[in-house]
PQR file of N, CA, C, O and H, with PARSE charges and radii, in Angstrom:
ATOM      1  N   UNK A   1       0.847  -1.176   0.000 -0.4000 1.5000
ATOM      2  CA  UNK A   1       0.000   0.000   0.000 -0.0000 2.0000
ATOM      3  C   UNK A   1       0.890   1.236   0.000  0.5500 1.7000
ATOM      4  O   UNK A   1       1.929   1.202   0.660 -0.5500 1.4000
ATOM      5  N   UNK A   2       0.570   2.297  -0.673 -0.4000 1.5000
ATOM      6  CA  UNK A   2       1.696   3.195  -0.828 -0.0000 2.0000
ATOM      7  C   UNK A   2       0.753   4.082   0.188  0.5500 1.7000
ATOM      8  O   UNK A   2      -0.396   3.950   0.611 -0.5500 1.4000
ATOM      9  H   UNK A   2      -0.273   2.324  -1.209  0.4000 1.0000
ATOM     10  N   UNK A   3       1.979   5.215   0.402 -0.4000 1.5000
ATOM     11  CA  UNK A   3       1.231   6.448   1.113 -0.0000 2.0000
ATOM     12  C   UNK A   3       0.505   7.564   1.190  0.5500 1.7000
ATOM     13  O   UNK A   3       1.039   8.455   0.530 -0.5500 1.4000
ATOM     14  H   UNK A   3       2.912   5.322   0.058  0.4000 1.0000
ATOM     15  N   UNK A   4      -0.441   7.886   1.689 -0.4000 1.5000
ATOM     16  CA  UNK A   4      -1.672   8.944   1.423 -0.0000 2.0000
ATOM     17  C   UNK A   4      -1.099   9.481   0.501  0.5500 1.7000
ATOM     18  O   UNK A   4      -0.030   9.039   0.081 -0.5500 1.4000
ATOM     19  H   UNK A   4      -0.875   7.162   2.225  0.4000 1.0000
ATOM     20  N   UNK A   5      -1.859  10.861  -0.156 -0.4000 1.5000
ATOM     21  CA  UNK A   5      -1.485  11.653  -0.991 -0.0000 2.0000
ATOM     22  C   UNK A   5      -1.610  13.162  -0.133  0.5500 1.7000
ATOM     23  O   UNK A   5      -1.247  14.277  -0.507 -0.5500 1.4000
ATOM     24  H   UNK A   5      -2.727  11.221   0.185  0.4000 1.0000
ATOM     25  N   UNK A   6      -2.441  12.636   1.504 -0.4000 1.5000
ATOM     26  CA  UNK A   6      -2.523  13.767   2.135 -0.0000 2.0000
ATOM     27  C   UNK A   6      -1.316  13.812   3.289  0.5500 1.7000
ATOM     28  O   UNK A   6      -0.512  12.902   3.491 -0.5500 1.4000
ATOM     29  H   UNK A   6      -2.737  11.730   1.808  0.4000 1.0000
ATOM     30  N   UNK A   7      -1.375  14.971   3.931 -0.4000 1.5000
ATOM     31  CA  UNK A   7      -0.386  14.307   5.373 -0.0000 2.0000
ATOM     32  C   UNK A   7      -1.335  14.651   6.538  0.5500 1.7000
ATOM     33  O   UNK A   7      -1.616  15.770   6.968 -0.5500 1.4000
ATOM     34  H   UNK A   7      -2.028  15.710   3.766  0.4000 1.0000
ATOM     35  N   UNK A   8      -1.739  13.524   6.925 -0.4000 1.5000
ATOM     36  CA  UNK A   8      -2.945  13.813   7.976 -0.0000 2.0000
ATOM     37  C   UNK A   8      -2.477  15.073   9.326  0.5500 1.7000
ATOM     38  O   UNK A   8      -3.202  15.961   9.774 -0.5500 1.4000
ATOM     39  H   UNK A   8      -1.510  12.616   6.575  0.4000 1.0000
ATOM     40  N   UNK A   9      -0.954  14.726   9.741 -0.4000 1.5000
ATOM     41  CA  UNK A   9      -0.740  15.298  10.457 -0.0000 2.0000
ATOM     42  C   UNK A   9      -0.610  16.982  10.544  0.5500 1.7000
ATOM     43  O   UNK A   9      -0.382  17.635  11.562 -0.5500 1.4000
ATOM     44  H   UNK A   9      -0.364  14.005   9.377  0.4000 1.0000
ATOM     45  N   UNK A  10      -0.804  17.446   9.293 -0.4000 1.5000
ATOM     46  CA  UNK A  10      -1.241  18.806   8.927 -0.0000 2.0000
ATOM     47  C   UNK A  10      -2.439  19.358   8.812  0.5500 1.7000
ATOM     48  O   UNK A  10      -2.664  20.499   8.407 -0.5500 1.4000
ATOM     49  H   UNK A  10      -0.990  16.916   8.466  0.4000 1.0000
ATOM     50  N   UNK A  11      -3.480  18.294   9.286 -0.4000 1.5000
ATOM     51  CA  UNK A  11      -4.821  18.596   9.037 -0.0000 2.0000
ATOM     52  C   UNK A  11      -5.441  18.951  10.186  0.5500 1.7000
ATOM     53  O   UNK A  11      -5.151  18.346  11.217 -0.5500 1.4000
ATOM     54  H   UNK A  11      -3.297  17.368   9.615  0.4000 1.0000
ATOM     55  N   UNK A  12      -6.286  19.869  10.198 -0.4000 1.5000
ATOM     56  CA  UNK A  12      -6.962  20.403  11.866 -0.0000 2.0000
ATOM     57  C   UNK A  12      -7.638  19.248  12.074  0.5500 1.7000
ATOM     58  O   UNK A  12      -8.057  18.637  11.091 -0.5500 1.4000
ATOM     59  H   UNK A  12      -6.522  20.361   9.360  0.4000 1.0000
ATOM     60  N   UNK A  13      -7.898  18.664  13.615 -0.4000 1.5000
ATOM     61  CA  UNK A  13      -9.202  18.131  13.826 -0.0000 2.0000
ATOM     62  C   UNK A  13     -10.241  18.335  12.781  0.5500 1.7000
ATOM     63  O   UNK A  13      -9.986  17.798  11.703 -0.5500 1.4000
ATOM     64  H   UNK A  13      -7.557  19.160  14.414  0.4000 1.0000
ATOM     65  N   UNK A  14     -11.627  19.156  12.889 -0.4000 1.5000
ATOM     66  CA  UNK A  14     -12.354  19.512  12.010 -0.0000 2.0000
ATOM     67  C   UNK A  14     -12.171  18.998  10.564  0.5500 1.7000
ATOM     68  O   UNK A  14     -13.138  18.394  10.100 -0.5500 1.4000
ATOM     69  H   UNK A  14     -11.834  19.592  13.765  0.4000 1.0000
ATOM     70  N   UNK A  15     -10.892  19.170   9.646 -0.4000 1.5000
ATOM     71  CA  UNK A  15     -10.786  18.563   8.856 -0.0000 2.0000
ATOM     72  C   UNK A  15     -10.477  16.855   8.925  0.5500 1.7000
ATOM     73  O   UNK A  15     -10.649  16.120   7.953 -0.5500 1.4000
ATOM     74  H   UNK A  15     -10.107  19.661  10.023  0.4000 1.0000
ATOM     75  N   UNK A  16     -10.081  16.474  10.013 -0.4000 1.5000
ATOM     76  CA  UNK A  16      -9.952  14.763  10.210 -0.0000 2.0000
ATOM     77  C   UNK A  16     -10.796  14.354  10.320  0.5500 1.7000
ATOM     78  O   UNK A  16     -10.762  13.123  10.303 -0.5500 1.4000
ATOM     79  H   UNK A  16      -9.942  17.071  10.802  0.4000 1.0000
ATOM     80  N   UNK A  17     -12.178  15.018  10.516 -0.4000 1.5000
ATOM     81  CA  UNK A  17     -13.157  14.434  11.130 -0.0000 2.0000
ATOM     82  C   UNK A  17     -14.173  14.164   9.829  0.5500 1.7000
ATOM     83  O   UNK A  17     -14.914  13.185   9.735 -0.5500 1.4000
ATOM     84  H   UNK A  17     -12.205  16.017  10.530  0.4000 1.0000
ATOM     85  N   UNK A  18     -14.022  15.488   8.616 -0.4000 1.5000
ATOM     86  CA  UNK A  18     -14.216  15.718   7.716 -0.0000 2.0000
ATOM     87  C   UNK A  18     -14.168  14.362   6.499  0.5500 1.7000
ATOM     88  O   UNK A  18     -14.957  13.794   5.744 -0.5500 1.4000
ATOM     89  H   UNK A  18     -13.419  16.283   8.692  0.4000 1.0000
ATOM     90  N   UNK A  19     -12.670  14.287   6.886 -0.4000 1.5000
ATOM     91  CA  UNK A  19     -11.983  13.115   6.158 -0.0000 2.0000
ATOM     92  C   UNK A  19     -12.690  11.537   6.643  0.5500 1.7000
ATOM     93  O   UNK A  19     -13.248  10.756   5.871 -0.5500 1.4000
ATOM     94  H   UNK A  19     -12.029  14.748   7.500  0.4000 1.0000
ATOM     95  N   UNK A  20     -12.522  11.379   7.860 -0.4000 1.5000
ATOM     96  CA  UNK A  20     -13.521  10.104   8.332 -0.0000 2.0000
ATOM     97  C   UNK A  20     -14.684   9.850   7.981  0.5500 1.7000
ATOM     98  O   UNK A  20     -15.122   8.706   7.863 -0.5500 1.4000
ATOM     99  H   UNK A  20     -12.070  12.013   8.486  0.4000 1.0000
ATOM    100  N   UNK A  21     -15.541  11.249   7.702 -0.4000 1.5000
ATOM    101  CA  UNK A  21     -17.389  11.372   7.403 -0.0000 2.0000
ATOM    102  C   UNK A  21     -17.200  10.847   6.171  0.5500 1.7000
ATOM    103  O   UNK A  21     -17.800   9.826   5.833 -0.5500 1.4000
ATOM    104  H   UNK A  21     -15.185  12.178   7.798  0.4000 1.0000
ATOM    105  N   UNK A  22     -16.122  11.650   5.147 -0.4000 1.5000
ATOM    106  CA  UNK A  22     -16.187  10.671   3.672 -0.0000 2.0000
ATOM    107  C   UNK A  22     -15.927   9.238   3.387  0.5500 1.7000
ATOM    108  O   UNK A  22     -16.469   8.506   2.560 -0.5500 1.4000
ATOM    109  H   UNK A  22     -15.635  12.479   5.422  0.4000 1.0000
ATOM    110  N   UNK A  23     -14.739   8.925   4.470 -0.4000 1.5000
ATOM    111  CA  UNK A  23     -14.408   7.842   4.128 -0.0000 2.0000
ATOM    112  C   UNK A  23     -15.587   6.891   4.582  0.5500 1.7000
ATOM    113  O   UNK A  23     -15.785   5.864   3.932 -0.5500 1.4000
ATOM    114  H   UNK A  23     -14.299   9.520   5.143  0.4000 1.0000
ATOM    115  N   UNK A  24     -16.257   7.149   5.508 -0.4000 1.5000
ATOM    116  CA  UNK A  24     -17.291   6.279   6.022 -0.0000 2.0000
ATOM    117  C   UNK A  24     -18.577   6.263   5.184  0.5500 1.7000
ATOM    118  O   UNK A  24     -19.482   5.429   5.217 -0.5500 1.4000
ATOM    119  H   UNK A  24     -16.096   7.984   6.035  0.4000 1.0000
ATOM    120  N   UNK A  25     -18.474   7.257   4.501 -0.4000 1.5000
ATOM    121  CA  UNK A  25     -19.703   7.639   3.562 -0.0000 2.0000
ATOM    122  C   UNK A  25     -19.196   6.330   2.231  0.5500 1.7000
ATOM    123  O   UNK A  25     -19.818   5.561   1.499 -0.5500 1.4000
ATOM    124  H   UNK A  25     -17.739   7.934   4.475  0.4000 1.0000
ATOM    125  N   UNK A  26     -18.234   6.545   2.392 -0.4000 1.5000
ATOM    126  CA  UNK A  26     -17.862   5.873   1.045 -0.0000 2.0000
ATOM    127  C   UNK A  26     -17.886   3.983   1.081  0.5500 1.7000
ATOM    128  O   UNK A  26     -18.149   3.207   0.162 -0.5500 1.4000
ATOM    129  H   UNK A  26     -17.728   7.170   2.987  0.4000 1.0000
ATOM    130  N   UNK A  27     -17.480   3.680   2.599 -0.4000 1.5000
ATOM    131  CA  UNK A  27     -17.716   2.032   2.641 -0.0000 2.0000
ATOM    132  C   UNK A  27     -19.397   1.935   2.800  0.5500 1.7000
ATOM    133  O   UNK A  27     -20.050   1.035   2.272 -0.5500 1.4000
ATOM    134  H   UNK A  27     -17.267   4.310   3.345  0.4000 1.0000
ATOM    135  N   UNK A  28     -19.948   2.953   3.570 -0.4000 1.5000
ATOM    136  CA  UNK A  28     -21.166   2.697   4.365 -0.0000 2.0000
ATOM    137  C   UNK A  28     -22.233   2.229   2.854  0.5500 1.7000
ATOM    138  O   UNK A  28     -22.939   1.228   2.736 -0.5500 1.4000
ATOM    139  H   UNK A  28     -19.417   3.683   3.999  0.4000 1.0000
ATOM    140  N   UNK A  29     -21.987   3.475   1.748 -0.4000 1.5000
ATOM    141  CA  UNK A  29     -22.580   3.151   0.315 -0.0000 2.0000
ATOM    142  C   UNK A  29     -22.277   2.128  -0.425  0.5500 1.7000
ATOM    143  O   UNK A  29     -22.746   2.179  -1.562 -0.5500 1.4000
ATOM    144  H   UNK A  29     -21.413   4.289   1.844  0.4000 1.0000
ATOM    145  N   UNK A  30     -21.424   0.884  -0.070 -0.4000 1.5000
ATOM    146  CA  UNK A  30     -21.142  -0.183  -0.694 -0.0000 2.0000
ATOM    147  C   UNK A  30     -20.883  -1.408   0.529  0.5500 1.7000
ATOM    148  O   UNK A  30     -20.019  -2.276   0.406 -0.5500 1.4000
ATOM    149  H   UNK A  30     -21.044   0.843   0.854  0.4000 1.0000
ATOM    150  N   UNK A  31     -21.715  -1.305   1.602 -0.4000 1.5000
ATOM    151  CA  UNK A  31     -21.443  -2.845   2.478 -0.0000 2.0000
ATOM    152  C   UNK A  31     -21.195  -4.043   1.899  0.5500 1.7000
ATOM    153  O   UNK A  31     -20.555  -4.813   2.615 -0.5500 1.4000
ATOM    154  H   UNK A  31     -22.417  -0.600   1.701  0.4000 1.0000
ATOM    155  N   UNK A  32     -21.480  -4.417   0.900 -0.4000 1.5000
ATOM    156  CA  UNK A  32     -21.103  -5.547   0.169 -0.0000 2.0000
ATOM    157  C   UNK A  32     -19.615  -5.966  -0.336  0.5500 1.7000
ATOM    158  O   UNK A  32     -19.197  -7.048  -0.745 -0.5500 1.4000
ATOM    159  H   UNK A  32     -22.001  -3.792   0.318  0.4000 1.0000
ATOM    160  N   UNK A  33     -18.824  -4.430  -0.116 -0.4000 1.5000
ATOM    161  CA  UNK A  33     -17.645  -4.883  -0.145 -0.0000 2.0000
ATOM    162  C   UNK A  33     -16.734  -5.187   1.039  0.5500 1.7000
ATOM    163  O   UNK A  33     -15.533  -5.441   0.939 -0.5500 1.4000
ATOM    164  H   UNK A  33     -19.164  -3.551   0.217  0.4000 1.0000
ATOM    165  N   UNK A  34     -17.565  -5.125   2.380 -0.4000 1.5000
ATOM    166  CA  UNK A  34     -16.969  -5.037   3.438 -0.0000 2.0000
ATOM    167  C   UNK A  34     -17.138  -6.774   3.942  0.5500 1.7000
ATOM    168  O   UNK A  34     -18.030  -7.053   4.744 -0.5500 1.4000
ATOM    169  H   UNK A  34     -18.540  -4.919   2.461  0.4000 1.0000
ATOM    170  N   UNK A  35     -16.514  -7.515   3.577 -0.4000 1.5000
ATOM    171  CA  UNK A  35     -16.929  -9.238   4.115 -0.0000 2.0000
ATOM    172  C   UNK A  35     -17.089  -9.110   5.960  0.5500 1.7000
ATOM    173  O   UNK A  35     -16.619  -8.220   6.669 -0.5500 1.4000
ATOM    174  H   UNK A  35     -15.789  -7.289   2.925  0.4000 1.0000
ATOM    175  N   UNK A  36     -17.647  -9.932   6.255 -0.4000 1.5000
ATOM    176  CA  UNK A  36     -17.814 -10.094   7.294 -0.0000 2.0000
ATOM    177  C   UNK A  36     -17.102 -11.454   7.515  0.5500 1.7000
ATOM    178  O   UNK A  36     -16.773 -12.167   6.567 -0.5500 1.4000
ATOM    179  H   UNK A  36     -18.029 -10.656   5.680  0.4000 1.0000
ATOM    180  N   UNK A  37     -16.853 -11.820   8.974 -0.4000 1.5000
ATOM    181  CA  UNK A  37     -15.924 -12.564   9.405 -0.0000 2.0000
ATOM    182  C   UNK A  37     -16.950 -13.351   9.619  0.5500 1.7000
ATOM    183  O   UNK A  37     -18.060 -12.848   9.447 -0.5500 1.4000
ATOM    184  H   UNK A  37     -17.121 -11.241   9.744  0.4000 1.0000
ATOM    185  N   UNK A  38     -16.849 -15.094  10.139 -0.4000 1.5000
ATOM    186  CA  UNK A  38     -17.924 -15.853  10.482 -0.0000 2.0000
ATOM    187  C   UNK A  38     -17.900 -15.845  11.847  0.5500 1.7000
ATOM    188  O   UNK A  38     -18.886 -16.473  12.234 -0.5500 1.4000
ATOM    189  H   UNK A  38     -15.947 -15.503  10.279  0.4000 1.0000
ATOM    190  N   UNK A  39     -17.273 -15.452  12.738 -0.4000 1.5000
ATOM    191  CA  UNK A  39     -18.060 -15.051  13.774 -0.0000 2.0000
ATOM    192  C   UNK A  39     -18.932 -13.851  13.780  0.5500 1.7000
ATOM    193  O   UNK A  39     -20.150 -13.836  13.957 -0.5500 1.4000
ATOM    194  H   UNK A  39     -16.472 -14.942  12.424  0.4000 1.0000
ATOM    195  N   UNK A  40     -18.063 -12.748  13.540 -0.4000 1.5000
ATOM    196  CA  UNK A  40     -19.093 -11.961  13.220 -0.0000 2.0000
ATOM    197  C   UNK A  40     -20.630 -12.254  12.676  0.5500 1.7000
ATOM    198  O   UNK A  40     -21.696 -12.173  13.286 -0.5500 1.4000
ATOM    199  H   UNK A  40     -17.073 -12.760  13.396  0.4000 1.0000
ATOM    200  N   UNK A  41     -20.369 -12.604  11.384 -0.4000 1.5000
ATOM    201  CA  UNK A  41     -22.209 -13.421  10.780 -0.0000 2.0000
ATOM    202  C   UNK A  41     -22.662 -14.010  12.301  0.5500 1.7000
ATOM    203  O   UNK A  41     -23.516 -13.491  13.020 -0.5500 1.4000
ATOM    204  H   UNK A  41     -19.503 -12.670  10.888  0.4000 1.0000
ATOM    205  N   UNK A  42     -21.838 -15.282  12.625 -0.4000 1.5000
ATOM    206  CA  UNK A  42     -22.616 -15.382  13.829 -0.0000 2.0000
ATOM    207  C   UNK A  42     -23.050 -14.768  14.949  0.5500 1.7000
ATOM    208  O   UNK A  42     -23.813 -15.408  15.672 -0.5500 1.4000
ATOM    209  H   UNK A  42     -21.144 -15.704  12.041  0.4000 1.0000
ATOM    210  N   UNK A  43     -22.685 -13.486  15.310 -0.4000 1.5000
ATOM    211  CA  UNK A  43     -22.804 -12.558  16.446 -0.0000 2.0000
ATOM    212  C   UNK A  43     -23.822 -12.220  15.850  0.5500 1.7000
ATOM    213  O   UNK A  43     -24.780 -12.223  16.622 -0.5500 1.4000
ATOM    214  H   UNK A  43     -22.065 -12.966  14.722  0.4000 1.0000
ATOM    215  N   UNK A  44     -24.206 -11.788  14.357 -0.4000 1.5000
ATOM    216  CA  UNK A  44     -25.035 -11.054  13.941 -0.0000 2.0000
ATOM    217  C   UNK A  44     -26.443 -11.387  13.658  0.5500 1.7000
ATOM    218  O   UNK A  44     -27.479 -10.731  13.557 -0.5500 1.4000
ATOM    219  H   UNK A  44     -23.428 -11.786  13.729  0.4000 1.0000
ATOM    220  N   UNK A  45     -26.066 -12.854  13.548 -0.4000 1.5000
ATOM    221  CA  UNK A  45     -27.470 -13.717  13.660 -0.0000 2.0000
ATOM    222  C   UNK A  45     -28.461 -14.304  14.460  0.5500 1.7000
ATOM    223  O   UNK A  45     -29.607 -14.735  14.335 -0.5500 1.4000
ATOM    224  H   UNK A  45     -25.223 -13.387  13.631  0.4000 1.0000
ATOM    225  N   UNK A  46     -27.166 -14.094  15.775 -0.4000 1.5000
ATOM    226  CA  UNK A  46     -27.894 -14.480  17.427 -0.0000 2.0000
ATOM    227  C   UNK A  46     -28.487 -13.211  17.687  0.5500 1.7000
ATOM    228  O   UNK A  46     -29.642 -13.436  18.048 -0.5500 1.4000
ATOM    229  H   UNK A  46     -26.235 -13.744  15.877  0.4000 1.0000
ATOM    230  N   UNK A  47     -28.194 -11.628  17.676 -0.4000 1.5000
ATOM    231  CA  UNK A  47     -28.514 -11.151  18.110 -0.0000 2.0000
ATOM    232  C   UNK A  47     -29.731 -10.659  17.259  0.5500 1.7000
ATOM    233  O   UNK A  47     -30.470  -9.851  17.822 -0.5500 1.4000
ATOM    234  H   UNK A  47     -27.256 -11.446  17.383  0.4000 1.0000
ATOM    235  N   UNK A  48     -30.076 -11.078  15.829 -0.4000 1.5000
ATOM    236  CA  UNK A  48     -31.249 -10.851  15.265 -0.0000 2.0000
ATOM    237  C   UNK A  48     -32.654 -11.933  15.570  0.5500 1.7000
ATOM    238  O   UNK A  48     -33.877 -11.797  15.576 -0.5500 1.4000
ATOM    239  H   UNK A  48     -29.475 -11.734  15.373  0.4000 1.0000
ATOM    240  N   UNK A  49     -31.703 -13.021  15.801 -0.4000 1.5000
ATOM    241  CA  UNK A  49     -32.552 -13.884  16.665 -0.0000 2.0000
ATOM    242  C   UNK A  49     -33.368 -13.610  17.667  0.5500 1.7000
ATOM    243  O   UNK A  49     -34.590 -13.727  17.757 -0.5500 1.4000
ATOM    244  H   UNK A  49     -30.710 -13.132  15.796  0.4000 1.0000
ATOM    245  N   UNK A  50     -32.312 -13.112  18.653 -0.4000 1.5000
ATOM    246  CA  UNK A  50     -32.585 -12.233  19.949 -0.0000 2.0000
ATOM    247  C   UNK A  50     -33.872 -11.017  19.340  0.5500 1.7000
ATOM    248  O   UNK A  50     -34.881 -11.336  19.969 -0.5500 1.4000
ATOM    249  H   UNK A  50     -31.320 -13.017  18.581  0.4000 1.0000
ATOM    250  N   UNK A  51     -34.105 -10.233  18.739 -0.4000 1.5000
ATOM    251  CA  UNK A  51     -34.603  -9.252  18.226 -0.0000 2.0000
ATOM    252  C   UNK A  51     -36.033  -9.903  17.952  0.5500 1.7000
ATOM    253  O   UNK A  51     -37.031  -9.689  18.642 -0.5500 1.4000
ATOM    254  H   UNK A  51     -33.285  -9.973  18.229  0.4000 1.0000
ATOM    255  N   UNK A  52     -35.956 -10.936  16.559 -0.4000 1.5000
ATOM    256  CA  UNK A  52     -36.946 -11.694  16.287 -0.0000 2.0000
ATOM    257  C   UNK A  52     -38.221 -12.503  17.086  0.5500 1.7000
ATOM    258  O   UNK A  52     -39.415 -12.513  16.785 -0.5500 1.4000
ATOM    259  H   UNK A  52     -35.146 -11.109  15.999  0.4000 1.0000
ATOM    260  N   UNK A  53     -37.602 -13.097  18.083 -0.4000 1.5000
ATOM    261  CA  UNK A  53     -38.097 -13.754  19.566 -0.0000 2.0000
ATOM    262  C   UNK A  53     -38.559 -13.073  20.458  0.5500 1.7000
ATOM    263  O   UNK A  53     -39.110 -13.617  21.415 -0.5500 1.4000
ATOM    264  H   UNK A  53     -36.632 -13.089  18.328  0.4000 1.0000
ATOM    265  N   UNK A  54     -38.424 -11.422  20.341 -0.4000 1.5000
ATOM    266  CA  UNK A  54     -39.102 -10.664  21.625 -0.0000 2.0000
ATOM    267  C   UNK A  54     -38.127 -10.763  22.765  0.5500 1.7000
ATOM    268  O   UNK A  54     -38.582 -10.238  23.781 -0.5500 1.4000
ATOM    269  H   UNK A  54     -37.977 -10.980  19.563  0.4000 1.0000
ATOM    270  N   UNK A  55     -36.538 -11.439  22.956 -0.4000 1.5000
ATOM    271  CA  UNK A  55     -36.015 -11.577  23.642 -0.0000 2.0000
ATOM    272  C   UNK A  55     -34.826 -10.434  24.001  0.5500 1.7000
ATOM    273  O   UNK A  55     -33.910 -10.795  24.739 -0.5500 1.4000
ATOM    274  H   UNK A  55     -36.168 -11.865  22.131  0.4000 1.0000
ATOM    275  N   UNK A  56     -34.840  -9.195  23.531 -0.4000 1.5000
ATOM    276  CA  UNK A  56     -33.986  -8.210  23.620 -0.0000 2.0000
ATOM    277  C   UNK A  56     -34.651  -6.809  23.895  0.5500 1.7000
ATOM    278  O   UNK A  56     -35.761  -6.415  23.537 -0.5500 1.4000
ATOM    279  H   UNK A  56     -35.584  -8.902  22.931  0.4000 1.0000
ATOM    280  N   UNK A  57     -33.778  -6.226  24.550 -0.4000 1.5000
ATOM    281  CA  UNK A  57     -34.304  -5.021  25.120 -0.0000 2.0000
ATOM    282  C   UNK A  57     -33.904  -4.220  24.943  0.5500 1.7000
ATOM    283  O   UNK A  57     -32.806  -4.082  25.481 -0.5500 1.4000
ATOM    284  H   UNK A  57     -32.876  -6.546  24.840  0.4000 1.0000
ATOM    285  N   UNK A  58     -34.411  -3.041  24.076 -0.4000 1.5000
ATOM    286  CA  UNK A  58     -34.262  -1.991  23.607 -0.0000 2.0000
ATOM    287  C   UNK A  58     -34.146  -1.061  24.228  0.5500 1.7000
ATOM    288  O   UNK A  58     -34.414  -1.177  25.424 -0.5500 1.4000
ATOM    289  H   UNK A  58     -35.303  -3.154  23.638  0.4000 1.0000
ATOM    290  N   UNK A  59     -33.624   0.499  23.631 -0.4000 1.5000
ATOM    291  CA  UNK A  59     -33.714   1.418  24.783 -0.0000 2.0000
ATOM    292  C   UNK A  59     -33.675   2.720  23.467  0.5500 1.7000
ATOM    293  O   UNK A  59     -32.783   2.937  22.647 -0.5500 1.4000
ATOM    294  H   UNK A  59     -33.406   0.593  22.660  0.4000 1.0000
ATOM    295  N   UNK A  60     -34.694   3.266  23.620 -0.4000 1.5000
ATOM    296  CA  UNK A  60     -35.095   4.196  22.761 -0.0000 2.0000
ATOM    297  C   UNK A  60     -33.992   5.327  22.263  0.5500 1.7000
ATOM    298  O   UNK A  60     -33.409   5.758  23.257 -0.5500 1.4000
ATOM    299  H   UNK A  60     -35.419   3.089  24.286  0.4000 1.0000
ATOM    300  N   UNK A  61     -33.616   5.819  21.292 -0.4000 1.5000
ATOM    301  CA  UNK A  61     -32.592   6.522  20.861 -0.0000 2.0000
ATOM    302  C   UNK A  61     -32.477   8.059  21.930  0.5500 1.7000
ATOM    303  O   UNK A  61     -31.434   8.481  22.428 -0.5500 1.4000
ATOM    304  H   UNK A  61     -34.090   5.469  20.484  0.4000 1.0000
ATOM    305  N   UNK A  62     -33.630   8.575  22.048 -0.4000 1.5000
ATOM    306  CA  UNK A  62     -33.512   9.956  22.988 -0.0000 2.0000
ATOM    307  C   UNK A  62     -32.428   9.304  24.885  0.5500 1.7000
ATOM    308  O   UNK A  62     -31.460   9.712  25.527 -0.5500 1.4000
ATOM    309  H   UNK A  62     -34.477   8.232  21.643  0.4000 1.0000
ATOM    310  N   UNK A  63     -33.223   8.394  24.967 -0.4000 1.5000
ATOM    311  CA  UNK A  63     -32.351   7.605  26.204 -0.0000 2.0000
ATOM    312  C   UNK A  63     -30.676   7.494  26.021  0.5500 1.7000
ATOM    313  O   UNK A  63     -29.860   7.748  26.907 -0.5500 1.4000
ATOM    314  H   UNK A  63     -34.009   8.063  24.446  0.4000 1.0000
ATOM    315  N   UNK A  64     -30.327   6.990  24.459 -0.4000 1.5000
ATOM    316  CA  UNK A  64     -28.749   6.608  24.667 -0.0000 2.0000
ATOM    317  C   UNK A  64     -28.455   7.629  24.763  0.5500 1.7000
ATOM    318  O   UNK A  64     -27.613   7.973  25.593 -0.5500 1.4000
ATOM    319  H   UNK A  64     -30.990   6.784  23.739  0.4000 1.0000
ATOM    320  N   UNK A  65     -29.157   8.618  23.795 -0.4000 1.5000
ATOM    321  CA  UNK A  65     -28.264  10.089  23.801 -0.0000 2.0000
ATOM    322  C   UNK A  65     -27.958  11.167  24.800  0.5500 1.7000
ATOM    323  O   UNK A  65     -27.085  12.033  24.745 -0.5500 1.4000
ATOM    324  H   UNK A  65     -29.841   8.339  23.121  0.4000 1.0000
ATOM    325  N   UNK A  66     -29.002  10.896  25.871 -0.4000 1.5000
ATOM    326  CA  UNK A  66     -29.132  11.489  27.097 -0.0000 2.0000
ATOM    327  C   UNK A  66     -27.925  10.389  28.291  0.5500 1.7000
ATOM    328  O   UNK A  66     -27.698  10.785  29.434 -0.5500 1.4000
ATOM    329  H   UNK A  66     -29.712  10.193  25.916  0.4000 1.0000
ATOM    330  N   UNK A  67     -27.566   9.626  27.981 -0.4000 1.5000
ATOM    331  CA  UNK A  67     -26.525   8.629  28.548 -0.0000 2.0000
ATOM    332  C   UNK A  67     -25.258   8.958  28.253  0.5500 1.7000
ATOM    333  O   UNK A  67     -24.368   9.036  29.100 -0.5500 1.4000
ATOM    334  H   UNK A  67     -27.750   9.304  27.052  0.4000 1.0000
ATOM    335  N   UNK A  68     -25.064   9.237  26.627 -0.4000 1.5000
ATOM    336  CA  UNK A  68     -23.480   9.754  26.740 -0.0000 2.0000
ATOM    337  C   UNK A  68     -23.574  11.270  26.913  0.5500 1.7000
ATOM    338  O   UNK A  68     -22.535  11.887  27.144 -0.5500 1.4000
ATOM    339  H   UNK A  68     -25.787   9.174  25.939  0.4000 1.0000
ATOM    340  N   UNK A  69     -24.308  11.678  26.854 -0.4000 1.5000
ATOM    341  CA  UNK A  69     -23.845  13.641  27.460 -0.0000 2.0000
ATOM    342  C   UNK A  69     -23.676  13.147  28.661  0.5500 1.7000
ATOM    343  O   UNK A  69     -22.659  13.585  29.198 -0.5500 1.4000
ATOM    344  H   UNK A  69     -25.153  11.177  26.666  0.4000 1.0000
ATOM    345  N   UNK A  70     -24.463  12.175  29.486 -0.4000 1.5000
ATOM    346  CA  UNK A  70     -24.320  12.672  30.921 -0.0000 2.0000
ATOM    347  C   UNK A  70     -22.675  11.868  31.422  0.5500 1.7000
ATOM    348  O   UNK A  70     -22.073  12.193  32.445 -0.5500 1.4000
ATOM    349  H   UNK A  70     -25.289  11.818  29.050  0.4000 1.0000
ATOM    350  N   UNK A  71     -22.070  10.525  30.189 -0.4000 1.5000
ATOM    351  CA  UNK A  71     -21.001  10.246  30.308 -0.0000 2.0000
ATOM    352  C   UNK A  71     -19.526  11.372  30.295  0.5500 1.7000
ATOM    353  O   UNK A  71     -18.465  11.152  30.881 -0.5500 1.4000
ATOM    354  H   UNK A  71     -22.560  10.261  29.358  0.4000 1.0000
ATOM    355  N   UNK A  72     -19.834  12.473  29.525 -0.4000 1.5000
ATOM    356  CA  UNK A  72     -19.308  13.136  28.951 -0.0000 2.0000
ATOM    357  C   UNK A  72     -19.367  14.045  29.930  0.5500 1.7000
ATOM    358  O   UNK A  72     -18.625  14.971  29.603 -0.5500 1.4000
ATOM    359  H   UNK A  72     -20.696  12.651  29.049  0.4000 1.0000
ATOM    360  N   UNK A  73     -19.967  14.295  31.165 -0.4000 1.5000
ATOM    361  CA  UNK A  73     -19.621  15.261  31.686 -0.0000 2.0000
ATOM    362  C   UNK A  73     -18.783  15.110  32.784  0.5500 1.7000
ATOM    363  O   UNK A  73     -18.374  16.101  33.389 -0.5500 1.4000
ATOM    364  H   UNK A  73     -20.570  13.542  31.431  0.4000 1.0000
TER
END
């Protein structure tokens, strides 16, 4: 693998963060190229299981988000 064409270490925060949103934009629009490991599949199938069965417990999105501010302080 050769080396960036950028030098990260010249880049503000703000722009690293910038750089991550694309790069994530860019696998997130093609999951099919991302293989999954077979445990993984299997982690992923127990816990849809779990989901399917009524056997998992959710916790509404306003809740997590109110969990890490209050981690964060």
């Amino acid at each position: 693998m050769s080396s960036p064409a950028i030098d990260i270490e010249k880049m503000s925060p703000e722009e690293r963060l910038r750089l991550i949103e694309a790069l994530w934009e860019s696998l997130r629009s093609r999951p099919e190229t991302l293989p999954l490991t077979e445990a993984q599949r299997e982690e992923l199938d127990r816990r849809l299981d779990e989901m399917d069965g009524g056997e998992s417990k959710t916790i509404p999105w306003e809740e997590v988000k109110q969990r890490l501010r209050d981690r964060s302080e």
